[in-house]
C-alpha positions as CSV (number, residue, x, y, z in Angstrom):
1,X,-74.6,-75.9,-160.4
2,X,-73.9,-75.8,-156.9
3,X,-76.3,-74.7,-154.5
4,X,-78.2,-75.3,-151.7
5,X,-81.7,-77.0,-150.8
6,X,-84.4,-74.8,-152.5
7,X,-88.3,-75.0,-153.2
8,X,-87.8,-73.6,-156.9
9,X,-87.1,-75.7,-160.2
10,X,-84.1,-77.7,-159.8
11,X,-81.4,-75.8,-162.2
12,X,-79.7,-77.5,-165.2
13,X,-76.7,-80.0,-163.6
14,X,-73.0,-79.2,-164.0
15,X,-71.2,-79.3,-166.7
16,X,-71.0,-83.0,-168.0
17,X,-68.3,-84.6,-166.0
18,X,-67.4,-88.4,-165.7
19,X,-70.4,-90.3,-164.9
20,X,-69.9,-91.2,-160.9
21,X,-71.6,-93.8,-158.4
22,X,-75.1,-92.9,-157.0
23,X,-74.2,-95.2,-153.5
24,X,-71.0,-96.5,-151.9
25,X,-68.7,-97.0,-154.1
26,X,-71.0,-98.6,-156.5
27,X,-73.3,-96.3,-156.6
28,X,-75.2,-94.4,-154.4
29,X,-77.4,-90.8,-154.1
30,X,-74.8,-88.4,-152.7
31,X,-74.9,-85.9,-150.2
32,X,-76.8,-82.9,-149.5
33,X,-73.7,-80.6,-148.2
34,X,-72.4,-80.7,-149.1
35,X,-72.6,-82.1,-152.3
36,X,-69.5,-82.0,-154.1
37,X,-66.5,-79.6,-154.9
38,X,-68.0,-75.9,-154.9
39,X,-68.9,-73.2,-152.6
40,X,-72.5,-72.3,-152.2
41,X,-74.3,-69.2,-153.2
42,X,-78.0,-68.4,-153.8
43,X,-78.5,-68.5,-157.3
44,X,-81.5,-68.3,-159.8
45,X,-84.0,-70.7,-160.4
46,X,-82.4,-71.9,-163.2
47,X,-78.9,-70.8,-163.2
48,X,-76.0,-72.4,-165.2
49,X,-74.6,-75.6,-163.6
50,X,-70.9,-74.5,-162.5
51,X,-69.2,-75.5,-159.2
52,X,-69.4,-73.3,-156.2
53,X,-66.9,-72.8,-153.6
54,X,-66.5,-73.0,-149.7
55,X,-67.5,-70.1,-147.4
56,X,-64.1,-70.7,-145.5
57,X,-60.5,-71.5,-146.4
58,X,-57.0,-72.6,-145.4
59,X,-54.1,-71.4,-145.1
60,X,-53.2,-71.3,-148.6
61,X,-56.3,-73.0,-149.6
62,X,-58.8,-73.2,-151.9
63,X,-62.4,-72.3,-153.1
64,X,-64.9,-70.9,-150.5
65,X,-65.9,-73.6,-148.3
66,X,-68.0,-74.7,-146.1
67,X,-69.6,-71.6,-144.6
68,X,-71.1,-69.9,-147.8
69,X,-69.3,-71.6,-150.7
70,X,-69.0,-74.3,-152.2
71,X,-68.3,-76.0,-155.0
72,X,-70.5,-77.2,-157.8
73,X,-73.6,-77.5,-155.8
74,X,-71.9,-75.6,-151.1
75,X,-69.0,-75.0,-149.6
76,X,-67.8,-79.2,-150.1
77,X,-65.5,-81.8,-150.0
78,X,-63.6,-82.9,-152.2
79,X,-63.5,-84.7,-155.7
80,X,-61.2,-85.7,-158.2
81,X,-61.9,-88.6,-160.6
82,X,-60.1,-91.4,-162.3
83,X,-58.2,-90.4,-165.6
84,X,-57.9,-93.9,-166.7
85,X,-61.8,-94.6,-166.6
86,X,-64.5,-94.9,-169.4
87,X,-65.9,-92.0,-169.9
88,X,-69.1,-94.0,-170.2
89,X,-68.4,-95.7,-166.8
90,X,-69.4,-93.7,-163.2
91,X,-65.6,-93.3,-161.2
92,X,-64.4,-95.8,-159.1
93,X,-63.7,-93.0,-156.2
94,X,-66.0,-92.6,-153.5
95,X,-68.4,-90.1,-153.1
96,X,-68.9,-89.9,-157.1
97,X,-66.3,-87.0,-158.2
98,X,-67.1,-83.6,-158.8
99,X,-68.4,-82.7,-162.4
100,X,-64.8,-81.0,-164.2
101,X,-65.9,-77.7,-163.2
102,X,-66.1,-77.9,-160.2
103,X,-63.9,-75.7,-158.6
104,X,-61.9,-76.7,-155.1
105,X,-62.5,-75.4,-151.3
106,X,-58.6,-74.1,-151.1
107,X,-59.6,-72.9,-147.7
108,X,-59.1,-75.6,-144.6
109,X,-62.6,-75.4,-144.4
110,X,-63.7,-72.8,-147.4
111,X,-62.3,-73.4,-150.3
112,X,-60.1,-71.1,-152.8
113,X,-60.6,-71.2,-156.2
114,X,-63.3,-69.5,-159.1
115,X,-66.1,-69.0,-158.8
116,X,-69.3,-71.1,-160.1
117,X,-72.8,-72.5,-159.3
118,X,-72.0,-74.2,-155.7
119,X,-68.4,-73.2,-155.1
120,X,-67.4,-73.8,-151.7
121,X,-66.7,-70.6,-149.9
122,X,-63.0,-69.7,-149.5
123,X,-61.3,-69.9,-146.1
124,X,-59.1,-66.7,-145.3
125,X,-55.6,-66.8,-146.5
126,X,-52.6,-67.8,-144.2
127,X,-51.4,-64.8,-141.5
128,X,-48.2,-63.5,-142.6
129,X,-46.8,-60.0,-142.2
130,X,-47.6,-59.2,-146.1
131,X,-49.7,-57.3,-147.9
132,X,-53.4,-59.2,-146.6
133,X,-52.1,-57.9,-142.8
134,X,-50.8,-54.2,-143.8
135,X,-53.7,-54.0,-146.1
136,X,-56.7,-55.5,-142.7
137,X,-54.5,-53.0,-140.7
138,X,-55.2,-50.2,-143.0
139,X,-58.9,-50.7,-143.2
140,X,-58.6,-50.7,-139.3
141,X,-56.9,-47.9,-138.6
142,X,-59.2,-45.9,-141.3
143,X,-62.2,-47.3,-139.0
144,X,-59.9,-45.9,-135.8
145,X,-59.8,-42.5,-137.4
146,X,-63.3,-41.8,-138.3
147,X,-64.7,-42.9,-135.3
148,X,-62.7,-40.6,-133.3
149,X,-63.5,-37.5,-135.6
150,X,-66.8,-38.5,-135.1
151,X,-66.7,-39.0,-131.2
152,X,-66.2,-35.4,-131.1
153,X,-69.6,-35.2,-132.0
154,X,-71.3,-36.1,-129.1
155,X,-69.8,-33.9,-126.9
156,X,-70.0,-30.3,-126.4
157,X,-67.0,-27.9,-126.6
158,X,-67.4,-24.5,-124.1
159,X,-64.4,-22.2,-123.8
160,X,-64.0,-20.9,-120.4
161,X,-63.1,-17.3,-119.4
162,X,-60.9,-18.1,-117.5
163,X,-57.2,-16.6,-116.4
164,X,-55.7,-19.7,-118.3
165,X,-58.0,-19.6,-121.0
166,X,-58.0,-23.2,-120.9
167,X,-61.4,-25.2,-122.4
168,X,-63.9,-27.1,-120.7
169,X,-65.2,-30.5,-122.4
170,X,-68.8,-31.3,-120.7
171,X,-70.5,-34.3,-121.9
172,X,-74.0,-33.7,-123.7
173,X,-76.9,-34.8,-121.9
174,X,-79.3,-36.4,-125.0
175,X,-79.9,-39.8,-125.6
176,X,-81.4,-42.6,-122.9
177,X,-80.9,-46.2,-122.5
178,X,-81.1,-48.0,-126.0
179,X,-83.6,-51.2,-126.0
180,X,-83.8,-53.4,-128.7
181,X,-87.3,-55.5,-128.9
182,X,-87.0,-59.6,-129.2
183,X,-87.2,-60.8,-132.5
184,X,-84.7,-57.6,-134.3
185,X,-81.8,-58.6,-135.9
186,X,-79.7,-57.6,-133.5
187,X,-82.0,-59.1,-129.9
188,X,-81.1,-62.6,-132.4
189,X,-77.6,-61.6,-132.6
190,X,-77.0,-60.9,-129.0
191,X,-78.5,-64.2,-127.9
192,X,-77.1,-66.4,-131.0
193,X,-73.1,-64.8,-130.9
194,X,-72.2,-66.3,-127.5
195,X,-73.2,-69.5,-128.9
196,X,-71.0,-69.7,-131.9
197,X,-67.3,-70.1,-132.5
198,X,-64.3,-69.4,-134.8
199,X,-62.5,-72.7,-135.4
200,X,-59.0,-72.8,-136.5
201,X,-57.8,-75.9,-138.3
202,X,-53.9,-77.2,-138.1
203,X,-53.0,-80.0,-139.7
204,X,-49.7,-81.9,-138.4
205,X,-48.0,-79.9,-141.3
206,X,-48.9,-76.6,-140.0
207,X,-51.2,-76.2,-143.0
208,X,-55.2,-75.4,-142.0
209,X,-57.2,-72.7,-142.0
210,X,-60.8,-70.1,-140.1
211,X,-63.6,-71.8,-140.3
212,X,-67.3,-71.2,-137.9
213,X,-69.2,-73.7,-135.7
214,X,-71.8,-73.4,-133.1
215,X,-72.9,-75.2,-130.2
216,X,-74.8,-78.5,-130.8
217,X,-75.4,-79.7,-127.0
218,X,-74.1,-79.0,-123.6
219,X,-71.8,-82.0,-123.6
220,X,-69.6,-79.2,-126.0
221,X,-70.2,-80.7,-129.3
222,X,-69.6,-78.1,-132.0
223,X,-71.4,-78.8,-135.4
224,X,-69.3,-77.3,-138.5
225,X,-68.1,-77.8,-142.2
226,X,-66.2,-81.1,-142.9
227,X,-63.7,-78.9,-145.2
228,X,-63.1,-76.7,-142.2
229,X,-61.6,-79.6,-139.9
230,X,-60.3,-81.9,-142.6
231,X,-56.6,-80.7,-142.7
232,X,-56.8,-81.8,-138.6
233,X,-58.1,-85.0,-139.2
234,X,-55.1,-86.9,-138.7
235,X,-52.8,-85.5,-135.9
236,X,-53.5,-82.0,-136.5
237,X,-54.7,-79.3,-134.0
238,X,-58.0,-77.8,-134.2
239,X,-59.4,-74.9,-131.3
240,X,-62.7,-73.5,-130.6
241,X,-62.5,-69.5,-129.9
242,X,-65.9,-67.8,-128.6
243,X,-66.8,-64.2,-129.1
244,X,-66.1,-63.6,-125.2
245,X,-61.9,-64.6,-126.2
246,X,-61.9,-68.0,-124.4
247,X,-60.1,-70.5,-126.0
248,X,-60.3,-74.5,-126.1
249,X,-58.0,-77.2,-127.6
250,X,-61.5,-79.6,-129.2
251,X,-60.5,-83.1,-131.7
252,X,-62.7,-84.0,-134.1
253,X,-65.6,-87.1,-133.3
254,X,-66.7,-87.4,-136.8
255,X,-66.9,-85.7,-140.4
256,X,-68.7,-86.8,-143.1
257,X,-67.5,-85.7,-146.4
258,X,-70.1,-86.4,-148.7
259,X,-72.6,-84.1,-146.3
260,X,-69.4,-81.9,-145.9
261,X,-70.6,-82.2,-142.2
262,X,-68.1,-82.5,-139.1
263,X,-68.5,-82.6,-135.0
264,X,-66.0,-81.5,-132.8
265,X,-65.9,-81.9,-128.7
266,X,-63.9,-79.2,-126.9
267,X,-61.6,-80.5,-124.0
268,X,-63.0,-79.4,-120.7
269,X,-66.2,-77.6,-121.8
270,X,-67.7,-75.3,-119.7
271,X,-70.7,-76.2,-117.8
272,X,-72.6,-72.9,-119.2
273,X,-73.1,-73.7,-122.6
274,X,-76.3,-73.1,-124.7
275,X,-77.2,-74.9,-127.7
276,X,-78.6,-72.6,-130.3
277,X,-82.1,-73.8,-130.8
278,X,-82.9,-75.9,-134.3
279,X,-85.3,-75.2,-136.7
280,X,-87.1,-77.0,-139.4
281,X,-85.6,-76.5,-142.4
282,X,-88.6,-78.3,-144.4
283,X,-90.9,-75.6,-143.1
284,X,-88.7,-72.4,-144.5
285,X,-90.5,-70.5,-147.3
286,X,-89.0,-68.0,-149.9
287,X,-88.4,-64.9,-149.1
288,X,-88.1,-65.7,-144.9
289,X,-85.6,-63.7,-143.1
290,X,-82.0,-65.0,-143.1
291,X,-79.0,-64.0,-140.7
292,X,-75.5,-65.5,-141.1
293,X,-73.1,-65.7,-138.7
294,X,-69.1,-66.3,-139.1
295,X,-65.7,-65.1,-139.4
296,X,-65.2,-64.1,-142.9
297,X,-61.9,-63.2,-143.8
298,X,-60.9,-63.9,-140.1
299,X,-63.3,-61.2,-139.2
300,X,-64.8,-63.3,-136.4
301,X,-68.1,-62.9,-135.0
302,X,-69.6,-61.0,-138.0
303,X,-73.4,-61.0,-138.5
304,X,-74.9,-60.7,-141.9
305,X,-78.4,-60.6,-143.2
306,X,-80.7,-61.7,-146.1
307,X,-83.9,-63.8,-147.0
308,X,-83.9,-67.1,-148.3
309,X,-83.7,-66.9,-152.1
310,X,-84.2,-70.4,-152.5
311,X,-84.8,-74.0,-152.0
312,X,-83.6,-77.6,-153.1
313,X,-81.0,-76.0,-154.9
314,X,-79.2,-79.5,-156.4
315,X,-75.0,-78.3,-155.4
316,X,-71.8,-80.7,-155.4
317,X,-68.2,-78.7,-153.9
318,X,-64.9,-80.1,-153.9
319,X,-61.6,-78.3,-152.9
320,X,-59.9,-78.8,-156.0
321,X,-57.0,-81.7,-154.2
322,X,-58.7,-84.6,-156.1
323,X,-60.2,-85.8,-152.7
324,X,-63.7,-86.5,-152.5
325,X,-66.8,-84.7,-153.2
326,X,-69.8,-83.2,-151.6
327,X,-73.4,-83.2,-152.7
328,X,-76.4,-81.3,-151.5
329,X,-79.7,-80.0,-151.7
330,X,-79.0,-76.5,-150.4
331,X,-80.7,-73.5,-149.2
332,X,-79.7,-70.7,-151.4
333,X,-79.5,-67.4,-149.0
334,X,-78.4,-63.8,-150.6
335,X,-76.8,-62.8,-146.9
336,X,-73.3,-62.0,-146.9
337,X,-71.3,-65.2,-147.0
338,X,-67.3,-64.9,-147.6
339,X,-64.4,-67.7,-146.5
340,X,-64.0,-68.1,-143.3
341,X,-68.2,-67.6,-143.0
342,X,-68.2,-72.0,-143.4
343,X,-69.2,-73.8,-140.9
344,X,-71.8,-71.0,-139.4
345,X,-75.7,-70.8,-138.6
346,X,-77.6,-69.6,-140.7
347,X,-80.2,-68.6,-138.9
348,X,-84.5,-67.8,-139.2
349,X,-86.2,-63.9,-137.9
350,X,-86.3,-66.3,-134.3
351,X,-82.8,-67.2,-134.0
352,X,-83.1,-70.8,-135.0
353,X,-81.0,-72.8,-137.1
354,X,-81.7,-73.7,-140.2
355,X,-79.0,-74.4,-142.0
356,X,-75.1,-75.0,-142.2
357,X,-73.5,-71.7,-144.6
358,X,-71.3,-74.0,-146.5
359,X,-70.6,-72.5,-149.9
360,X,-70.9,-69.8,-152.0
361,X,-71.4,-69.0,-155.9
362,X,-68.5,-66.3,-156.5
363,X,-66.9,-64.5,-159.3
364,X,-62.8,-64.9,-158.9
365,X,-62.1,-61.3,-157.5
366,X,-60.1,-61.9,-154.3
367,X,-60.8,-59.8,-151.1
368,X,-58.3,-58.1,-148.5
369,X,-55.6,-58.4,-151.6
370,X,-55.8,-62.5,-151.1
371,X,-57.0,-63.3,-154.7
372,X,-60.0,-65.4,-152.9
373,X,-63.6,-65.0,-154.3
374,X,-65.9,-63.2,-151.9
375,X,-69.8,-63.1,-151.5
376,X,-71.7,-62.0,-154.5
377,X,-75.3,-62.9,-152.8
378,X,-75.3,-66.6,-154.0
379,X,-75.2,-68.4,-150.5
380,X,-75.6,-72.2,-149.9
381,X,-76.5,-73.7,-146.7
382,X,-76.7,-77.1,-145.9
383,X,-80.6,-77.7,-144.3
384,X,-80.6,-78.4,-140.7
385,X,-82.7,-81.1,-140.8
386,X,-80.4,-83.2,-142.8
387,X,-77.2,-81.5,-140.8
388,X,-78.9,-82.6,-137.5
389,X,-79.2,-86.3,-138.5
390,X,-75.5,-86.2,-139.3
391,X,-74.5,-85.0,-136.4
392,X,-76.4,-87.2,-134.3
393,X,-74.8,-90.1,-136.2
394,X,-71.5,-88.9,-136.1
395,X,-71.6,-88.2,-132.4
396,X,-72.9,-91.7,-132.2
397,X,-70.7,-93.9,-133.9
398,X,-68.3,-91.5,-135.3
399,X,-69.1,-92.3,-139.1
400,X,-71.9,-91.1,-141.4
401,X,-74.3,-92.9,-142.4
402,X,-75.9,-92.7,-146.5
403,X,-79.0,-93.7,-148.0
404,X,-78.6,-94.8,-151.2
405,X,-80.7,-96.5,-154.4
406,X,-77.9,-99.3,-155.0
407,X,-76.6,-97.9,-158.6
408,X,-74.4,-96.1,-160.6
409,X,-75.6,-93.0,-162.2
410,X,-73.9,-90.8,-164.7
411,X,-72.3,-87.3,-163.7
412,X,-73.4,-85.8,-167.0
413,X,-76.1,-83.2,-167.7
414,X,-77.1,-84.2,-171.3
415,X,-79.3,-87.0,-170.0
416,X,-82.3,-85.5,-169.1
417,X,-82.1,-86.9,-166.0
418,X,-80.0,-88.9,-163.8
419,X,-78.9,-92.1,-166.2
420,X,-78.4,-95.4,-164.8
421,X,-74.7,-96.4,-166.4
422,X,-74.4,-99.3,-168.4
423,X,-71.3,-100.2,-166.5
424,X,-70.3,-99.6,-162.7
425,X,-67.6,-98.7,-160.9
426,X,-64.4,-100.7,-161.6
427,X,-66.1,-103.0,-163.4
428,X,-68.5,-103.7,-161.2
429,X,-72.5,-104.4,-161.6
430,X,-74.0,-100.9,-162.8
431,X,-77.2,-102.3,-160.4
432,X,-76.6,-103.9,-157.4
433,X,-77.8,-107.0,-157.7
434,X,-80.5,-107.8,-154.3
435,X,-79.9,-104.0,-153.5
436,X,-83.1,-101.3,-153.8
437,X,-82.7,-100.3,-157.6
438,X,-82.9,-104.2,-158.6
439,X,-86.1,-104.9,-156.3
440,X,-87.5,-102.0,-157.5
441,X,-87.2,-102.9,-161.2
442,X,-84.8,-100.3,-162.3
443,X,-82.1,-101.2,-164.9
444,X,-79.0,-99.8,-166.6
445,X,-80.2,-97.4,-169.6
446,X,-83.2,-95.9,-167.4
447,X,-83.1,-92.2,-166.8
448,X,-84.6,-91.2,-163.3
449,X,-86.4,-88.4,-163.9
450,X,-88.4,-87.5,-160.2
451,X,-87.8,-88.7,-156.8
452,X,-91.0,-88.1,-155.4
453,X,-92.7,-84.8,-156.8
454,X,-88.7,-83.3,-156.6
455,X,-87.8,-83.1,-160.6
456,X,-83.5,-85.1,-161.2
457,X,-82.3,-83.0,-164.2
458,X,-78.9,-85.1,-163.3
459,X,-76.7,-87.6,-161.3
460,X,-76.0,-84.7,-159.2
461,X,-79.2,-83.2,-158.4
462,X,-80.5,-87.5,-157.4
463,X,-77.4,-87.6,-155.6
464,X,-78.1,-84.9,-153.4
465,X,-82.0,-85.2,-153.0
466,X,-81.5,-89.1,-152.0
467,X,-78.9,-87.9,-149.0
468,X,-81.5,-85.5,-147.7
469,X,-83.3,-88.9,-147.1
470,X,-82.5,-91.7,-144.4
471,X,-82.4,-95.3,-144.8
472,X,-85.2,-97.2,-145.0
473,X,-87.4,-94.0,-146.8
474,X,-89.6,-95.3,-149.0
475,X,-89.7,-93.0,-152.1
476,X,-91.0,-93.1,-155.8
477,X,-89.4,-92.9,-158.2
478,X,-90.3,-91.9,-162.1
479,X,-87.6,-92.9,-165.2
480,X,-88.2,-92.9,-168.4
481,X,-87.5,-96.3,-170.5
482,X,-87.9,-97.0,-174.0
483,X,-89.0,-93.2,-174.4
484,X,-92.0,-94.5,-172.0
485,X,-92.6,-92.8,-168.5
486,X,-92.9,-95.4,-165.9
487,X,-92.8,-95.5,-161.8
488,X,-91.9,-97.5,-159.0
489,X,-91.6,-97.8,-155.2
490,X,-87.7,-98.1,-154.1
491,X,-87.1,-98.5,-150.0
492,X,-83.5,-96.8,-149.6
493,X,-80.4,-99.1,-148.5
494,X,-77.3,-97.5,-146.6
495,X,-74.1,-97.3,-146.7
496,X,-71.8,-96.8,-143.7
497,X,-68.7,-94.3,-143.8
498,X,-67.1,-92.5,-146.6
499,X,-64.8,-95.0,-148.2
């Protein structure tokens, strides 16, 4: 299932796809965004293992994406695996590929497609003069006409005497100036909105889609969903809109889409730009306040709120294309989250950030008459602390950077765990031989069953917990051999870049 980080029981893995790598192409623990192919949405504690989509989509897109949906596990990246292999063997394709269903972004940055456990959140559909625009003009204009029926309201109407007999309209005199004390949704809102952005994605093809981002320094890096960028990432056009209606050209520094995590730099940022604070995701608890921010639908700069429903929540996404997939342990919010929303803060009672809305679990009713999935309160967020190192990398060196265990684990969920394969990738060693699984004693057949006091129910849900690491962590790990329960110290490796 996808989801996002939560502190509940990890729920049951997807449905048994073809076993993939836990590292590089080997094998390696994938992602926590963005874990692969669904859009995120807050689900139960132990809800079926389906793929979620992305919060936002293309033009034409996909499943949710990143903002609020995502594929089996938040709004993700992409994943598509190898016909031709073993189905006893992990896919050659790096990250590992989506479990089969897993259902795709279909949003240039969101994700179109069903719904399920992680989906990433759909982007809004392609503007076109059909039936989504008549039918977003019609909701407007109903909004037009009630509030002027009710504007009458606050004014009083006195007839005048007079020889014309015309009517004079004198304002009423009630009310005072409104305040609004720090720490209400809406003192949050009015400090947090200037700081975030609708991102529109063009690839060189004219294809892309709405995605959300917000500020990440005062250099103008803008932190945001891999699958909202990823149709501009080779000679497309991507642009940075704030809520005041300026409007920047920005290119893309680095994505990472295992973590479904991007970083763009707008050309000739403005020298009054504010960082929205970070938070720490590892300190969030049940039940805290949530507010989302986005542009679902296109509706930029819409606020939504919630409380977080849960934590570790093991999710992978993928768009659907056959590209690669997204893994993470998300945090599962119930605030509106619809495509277009990926990409976007989520946001604590303070106004910090603490996560990245990048899927969303969704049934496959469409909104505004596009046939995407909207928001049925299953939200996944990728955690901030985990989006933050990312970014940092990425801004760095312009590549991501993964921890990994050095083998290949299986994709399916009838293991009990996440099962070292006998075989790895194209042919290669299922254990790397010198890498951390071999010095820590592990070998093909064993079934990881805890990483640390965190329970693996699959190859996903290790996948995702060891991305929410760094390299060189030292973890434990528990497996099961020989129907004996055994443990061991492992020291993470990395792996540089997504290929």
């Amino acid at each position: 299932m996808s989801t996002e980080n939560e502190g509940t029981a990890v729920p049951p893995a997807p449905s048994a796809p073809p076993p993939a790598p836990v590292d590089a192409p080997a094998a390696s623990a994938y992602q926590g965004h963005p874990v692969p192919g669904a859009a995120p949405d807050p689900a139960p504690s132990a809800p079926p293992q389906a793929p979620a989509q992305n919060a936002d989509q293309g033009y034409g897109s996909g499943p949710q994406g990143p903002m609020g949906e995502t594929g089996w596990g938040p709004h993700g990246a992409h994943g598509g695996q190898d016909p031709t292999a073993s189905p006893s063997a992990p896919d050659a394709s790096w990250p590992p590929p989506p479990p089969p269903s897993t259902p795709s972004y279909g949003d240039g940055g969101a994700g179109h497609g069903s719904g399920g456990w992680g989906s990433p959140s759909p982007q809004p559909a392609p503007k076109s003069g059909g039936g989504r625009g008549r039918m977003l003009a019609a909701v407007l204009v109903a909004a037009l006409v009630a509030g002027g029926a009710g504007g009458g309201l606050g004014y009083t109407l006195a007839k005048e005497n007079d020889s014309n007999g015309s009517t004079t309209v004198s304002a009423s005199t009630s009310g005072g100036n409104v305040k609004r004390d720090p720490g209400t949704v809406a003192a949050v809102a009015a400090k947090a909105l200037p700081s975030t952005v609708t991102i529109e994605a063009e690839s060189s093809s004219g294809e892309g889609g709405t995605g959300t981002g917000f500020v990440f320094d005062k250099q103008g890096h803008i932190v945001t969903n891999n699958h909202v960028v990823a149709e501009a990432v080779d000679g497309g056009k991507v642009t940075a809109t704030f809520p005041n209606g300026k409007k920047y050209d920005a290119e893309v520094v680095g994505h990472a889409q295992g973590y479904d995590v991007a970083v763009i730099k707008l050309n000739s940022a403005p020298s009054d730009l504010n960082p929205l604070p970070l938070g720490n995701s590892d300190e969030v608890a049940v039940g805290d306040s949530t507010i989302a921010i986005g542009a679902p639908f296109g509706l930029s700069n819409t606020v939504t709120t919630g409380i977080i429903s849960a934590k570790n929540r093991p999710v992978a996404s993928s768009d659907g294309s056959g590209s690669q997939a997204s893994y993470m342990s998300a945090l599962q919010t119930d605030a509106s989250i619809n495509p277009g929303n990926s990409g976007g803060p989520l946001l604590d009672a303070q106004g910090n950030v603490i996560g990245i809305n990048s899927a969303i679990q969704s049934t496959s009713n469409g909104g505004f008459g596009t046939g995407q999935a909207g928001s049925i309160g299953l939200g996944f967020a990728i955690p901030i602390n985990q989006a933050k190192y990312v970014a940092q990398e990425l801004i760095k060196t312009g590549k991501p950077v993964y921890a990994k265990i050095g083998a290949s684990v299986s994709l399916e969920d009838a293991t009990g765990g996440a099962k070292i394969t006998e075989q790895g990738a194209g042919g290669s060693e299922p254990v790397d031989p010198g890498g951390p699984a071999d010095k820590a004693g592990l070998q093909p057949g064993d079934v990881i069953t805890k990483l640390d006091d965190r329970v693996i129910d699959s190859g996903p849900t290790l996948i995702g917990e060891i991305w929410t690491h760094k390299p060189g962590d030292e973890v434990t790990i528990t497996y099961e051999r020989d129907g004996k329960e055994r443990t061991t110290e492992l020291t993470l490796g990395s792996r540089v870049g997504d290929s």
